[in-house]
N, CA, C and O atoms as a GROMACS GRO file, in nm:
protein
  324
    1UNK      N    1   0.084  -0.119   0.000
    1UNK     CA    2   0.000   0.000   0.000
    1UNK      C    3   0.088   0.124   0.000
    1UNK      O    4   0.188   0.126   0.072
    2UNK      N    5   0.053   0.239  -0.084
    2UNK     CA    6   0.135   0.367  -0.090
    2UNK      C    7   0.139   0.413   0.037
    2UNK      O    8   0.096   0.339   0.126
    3UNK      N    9   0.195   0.557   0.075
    3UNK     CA   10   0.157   0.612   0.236
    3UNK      C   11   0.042   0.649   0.233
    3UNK      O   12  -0.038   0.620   0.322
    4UNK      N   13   0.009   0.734   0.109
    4UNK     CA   14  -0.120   0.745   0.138
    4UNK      C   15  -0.218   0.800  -0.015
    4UNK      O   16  -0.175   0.852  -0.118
    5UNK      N   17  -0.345   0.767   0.020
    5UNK     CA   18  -0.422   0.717  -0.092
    5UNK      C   19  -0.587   0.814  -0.040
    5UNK      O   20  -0.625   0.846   0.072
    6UNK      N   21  -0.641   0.832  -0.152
    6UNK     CA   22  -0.728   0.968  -0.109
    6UNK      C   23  -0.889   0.845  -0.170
    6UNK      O   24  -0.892   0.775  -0.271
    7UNK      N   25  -0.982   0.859  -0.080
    7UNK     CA   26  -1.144   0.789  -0.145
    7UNK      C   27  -1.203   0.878  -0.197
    7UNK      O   28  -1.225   0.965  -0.112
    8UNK      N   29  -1.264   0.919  -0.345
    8UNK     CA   30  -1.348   0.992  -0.322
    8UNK      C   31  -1.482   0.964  -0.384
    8UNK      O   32  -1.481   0.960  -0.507
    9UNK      N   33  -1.611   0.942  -0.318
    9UNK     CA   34  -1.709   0.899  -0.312
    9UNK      C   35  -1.814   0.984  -0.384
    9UNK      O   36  -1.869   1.069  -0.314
   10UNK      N   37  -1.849   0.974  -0.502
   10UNK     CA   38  -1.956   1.060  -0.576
   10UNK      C   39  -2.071   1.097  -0.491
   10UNK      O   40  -2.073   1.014  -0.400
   11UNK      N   41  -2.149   1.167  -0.479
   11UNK     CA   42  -2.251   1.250  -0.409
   11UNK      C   43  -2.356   1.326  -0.491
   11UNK      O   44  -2.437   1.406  -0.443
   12UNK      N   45  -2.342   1.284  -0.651
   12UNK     CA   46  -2.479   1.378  -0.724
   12UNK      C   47  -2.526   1.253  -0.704
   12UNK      O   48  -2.488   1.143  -0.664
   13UNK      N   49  -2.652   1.327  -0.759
   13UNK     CA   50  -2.815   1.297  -0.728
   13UNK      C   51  -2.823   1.159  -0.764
   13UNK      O   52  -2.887   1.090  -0.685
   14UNK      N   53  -2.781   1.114  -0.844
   14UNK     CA   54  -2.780   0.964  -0.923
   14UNK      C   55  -2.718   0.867  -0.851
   14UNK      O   56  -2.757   0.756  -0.815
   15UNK      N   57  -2.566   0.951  -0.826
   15UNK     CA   58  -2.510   0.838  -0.747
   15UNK      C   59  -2.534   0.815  -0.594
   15UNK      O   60  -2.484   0.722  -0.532
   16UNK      N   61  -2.640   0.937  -0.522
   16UNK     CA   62  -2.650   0.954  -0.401
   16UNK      C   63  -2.763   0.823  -0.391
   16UNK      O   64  -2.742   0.723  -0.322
   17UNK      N   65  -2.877   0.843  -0.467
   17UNK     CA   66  -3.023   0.753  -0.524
   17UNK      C   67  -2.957   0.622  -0.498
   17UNK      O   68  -3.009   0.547  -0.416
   18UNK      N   69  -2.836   0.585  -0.565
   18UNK     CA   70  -2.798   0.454  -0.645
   18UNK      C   71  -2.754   0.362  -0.498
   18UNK      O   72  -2.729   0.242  -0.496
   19UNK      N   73  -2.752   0.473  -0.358
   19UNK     CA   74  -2.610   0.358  -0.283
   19UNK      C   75  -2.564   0.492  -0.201
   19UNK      O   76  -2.610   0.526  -0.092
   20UNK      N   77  -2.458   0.564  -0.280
   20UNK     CA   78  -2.346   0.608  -0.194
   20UNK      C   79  -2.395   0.687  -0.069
   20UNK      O   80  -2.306   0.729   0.006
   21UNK      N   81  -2.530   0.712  -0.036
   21UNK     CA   82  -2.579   0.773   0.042
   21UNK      C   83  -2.548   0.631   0.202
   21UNK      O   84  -2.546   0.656   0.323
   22UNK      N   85  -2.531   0.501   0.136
   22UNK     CA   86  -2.534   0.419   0.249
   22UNK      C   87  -2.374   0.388   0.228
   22UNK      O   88  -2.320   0.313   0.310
   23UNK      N   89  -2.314   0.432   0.145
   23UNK     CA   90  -2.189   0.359   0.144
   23UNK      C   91  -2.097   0.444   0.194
   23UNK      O   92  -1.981   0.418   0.165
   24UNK      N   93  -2.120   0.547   0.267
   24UNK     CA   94  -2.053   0.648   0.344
   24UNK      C   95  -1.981   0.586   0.436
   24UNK      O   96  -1.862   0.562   0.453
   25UNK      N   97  -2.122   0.554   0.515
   25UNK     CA   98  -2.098   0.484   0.634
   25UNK      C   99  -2.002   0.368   0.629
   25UNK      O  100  -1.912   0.344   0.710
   26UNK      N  101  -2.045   0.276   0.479
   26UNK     CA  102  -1.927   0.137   0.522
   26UNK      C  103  -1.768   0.203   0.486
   26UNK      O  104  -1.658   0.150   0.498
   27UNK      N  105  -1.796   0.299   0.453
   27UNK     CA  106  -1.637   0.331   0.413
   27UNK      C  107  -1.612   0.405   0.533
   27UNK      O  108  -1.501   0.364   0.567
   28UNK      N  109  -1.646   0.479   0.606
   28UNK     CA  110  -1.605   0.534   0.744
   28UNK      C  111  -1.567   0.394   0.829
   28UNK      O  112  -1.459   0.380   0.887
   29UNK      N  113  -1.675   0.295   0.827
   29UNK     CA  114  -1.632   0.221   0.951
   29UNK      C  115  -1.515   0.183   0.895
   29UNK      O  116  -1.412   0.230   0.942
   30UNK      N  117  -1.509   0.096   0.793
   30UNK     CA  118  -1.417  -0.003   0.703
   30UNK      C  119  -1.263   0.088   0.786
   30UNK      O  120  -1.192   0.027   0.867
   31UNK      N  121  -1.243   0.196   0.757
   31UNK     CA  122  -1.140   0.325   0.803
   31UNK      C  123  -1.106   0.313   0.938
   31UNK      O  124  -0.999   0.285   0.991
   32UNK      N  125  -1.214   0.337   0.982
   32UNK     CA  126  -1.156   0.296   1.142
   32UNK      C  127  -1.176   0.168   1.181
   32UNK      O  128  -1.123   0.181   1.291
   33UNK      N  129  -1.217   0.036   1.179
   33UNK     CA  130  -1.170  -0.081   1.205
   33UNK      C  131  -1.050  -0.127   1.160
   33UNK      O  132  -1.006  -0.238   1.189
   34UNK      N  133  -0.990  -0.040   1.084
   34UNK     CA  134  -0.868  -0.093   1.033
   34UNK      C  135  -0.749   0.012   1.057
   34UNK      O  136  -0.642   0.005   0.996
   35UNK      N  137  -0.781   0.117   1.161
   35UNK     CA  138  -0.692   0.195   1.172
   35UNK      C  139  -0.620   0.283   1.026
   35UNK      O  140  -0.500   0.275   0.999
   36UNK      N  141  -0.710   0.355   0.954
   36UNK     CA  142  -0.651   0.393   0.826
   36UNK      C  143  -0.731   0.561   0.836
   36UNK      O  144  -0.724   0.643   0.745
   37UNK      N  145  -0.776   0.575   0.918
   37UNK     CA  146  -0.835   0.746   0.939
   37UNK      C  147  -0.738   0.856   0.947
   37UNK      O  148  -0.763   0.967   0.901
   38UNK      N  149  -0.640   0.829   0.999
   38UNK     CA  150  -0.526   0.959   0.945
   38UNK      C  151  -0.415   0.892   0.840
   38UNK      O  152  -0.300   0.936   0.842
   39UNK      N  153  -0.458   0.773   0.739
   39UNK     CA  154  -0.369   0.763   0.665
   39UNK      C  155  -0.451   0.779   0.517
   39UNK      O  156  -0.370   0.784   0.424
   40UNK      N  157  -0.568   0.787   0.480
   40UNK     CA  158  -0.640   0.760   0.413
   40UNK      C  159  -0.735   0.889   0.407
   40UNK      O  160  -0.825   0.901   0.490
   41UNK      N  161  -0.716   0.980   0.313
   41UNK     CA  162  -0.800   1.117   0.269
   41UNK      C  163  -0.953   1.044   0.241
   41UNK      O  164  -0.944   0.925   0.211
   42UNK      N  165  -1.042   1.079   0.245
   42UNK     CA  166  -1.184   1.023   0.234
   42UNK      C  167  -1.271   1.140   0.222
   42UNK      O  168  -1.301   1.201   0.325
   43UNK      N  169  -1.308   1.171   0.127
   43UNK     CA  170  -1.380   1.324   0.090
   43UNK      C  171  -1.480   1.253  -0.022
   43UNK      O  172  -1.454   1.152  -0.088
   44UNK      N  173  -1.631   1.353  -0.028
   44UNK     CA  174  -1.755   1.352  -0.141
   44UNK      C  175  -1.710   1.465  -0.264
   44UNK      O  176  -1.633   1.560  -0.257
   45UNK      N  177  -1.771   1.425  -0.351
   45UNK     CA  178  -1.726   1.530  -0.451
   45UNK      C  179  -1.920   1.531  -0.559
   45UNK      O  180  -1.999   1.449  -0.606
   46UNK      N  181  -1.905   1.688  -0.544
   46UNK     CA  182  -2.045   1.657  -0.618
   46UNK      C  183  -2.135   1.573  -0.730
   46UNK      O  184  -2.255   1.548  -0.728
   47UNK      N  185  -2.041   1.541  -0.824
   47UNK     CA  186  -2.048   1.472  -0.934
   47UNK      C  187  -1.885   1.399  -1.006
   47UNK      O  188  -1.768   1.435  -0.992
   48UNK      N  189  -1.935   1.305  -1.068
   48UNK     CA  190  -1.807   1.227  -1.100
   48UNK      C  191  -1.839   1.207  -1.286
   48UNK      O  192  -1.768   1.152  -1.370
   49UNK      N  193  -1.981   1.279  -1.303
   49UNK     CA  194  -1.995   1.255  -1.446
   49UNK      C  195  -2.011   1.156  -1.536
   49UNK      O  196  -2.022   1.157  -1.658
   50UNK      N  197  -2.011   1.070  -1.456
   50UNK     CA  198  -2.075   0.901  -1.492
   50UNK      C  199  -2.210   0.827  -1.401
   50UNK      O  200  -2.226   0.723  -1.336
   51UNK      N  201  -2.286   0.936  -1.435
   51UNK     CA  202  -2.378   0.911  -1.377
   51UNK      C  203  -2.459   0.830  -1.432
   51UNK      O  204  -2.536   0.796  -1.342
   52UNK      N  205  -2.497   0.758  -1.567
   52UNK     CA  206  -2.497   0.623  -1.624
   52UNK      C  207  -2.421   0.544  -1.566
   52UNK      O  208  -2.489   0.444  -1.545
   53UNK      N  209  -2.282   0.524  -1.511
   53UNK     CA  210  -2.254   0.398  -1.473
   53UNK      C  211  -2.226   0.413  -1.251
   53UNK      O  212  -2.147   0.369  -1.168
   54UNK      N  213  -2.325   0.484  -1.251
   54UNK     CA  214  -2.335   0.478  -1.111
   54UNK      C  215  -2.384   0.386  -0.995
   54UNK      O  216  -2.481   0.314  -1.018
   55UNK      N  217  -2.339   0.386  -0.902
   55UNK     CA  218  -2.255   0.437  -0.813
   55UNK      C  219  -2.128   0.416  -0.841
   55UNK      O  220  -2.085   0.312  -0.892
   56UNK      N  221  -2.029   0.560  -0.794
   56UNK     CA  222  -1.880   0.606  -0.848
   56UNK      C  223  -1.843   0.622  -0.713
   56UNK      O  224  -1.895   0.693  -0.627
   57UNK      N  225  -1.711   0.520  -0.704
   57UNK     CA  226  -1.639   0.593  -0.605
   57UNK      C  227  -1.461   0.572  -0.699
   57UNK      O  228  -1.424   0.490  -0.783
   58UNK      N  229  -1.391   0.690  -0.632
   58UNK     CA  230  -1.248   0.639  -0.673
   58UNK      C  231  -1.125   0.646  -0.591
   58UNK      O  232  -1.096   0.762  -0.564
   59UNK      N  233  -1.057   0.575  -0.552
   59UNK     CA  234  -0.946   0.543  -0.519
   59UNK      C  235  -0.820   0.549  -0.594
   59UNK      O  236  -0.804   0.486  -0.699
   60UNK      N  237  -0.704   0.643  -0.528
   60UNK     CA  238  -0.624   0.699  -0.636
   60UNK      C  239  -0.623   0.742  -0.776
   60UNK      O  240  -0.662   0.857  -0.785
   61UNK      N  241  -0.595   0.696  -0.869
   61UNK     CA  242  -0.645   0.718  -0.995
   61UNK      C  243  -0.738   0.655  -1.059
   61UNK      O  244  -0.798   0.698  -1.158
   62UNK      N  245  -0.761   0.512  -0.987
   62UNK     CA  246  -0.877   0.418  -1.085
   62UNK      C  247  -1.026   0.474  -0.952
   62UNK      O  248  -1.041   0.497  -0.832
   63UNK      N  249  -1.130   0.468  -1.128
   63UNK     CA  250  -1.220   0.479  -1.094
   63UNK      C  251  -1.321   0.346  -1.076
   63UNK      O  252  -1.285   0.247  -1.141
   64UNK      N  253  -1.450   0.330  -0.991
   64UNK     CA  254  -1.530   0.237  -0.999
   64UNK      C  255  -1.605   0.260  -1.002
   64UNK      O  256  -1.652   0.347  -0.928
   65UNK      N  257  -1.694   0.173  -1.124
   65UNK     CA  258  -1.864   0.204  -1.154
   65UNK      C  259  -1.956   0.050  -1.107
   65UNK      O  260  -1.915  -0.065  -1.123
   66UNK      N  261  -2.068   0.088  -1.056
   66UNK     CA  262  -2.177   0.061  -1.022
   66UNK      C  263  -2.158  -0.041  -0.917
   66UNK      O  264  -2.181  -0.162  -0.929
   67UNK      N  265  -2.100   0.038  -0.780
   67UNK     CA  266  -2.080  -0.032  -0.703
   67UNK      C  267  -2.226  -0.103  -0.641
   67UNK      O  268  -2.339  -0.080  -0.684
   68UNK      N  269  -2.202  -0.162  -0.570
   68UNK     CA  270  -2.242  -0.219  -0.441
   68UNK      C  271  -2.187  -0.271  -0.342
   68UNK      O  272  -2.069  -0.306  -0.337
   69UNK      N  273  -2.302  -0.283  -0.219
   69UNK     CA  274  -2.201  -0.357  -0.091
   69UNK      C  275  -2.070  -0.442  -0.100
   69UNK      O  276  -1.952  -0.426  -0.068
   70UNK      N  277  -2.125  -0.514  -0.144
   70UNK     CA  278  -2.025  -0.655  -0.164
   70UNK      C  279  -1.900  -0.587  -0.253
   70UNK      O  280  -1.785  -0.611  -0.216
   71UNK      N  281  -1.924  -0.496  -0.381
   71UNK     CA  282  -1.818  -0.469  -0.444
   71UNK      C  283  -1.743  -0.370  -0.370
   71UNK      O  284  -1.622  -0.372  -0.344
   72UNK      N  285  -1.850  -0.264  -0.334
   72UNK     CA  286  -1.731  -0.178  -0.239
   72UNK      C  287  -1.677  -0.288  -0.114
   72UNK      O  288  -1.608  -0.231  -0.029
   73UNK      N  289  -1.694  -0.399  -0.097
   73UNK     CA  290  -1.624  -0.401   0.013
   73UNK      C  291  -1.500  -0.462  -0.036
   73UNK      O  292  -1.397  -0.419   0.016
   74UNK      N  293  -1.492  -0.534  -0.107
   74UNK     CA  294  -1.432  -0.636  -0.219
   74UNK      C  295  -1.242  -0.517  -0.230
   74UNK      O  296  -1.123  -0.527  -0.201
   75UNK      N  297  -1.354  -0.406  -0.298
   75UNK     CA  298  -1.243  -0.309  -0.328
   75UNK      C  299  -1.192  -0.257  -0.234
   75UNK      O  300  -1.076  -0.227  -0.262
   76UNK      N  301  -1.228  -0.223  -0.106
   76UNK     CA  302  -1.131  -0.172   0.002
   76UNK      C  303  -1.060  -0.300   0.005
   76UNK      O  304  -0.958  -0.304  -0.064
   77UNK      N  305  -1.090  -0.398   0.064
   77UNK     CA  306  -0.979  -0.489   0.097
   77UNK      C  307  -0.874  -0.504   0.026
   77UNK      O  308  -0.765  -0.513   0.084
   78UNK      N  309  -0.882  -0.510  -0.139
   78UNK     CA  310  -0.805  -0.501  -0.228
   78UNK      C  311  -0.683  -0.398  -0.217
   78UNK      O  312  -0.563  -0.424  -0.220
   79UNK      N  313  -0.749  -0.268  -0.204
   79UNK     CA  314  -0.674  -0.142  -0.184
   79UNK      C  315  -0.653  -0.123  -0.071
   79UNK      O  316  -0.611  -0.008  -0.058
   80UNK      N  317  -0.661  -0.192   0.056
   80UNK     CA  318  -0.635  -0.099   0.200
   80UNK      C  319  -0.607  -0.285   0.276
   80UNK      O  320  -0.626  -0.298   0.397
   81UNK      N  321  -0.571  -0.388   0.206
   81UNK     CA  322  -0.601  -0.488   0.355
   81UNK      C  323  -0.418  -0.538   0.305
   81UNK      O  324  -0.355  -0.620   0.372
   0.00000   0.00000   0.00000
């Protein structure tokens, strides 16, 4: 894992509808059960412009479309375990 790596979690209307309105939360806890809250930037951004392939979240440079639970969780572990 780099030192450090920034989440940022789409928040327009589409992707809020789609999920990310609940996937806040698993990405906050996910952060602190694993001790990664002052290593790990975690910010909303209004739109990500793929609002057809929503829910968007992105991690460093790669982006991910149409998450869900299971996938966002899939992908932290990938990127943060």
């Amino acid at each position: 894992m780099e030192n450090h790596k920034e989440i940022v979690i789409c928040m327009g209307s589409s992707c809020f509808a789609r999920g990310n309105k609940n996937y806040v939360e698993i990405i906050k806890k996910y952060l602190n059960e694993h001790n990664l809250t002052n290593k790990i930037t975690f910010k909303g951004q209004l739109c990500s412009d793929n609002c057809s392939k929503g829910p968007v979240i992105q991690i460093g440079d790669t982006e991910y479309f149409e998450i869900d639970e299971q996938k966002l969780k899939r992908i932290l572990h990938e990127n943060f375990a």
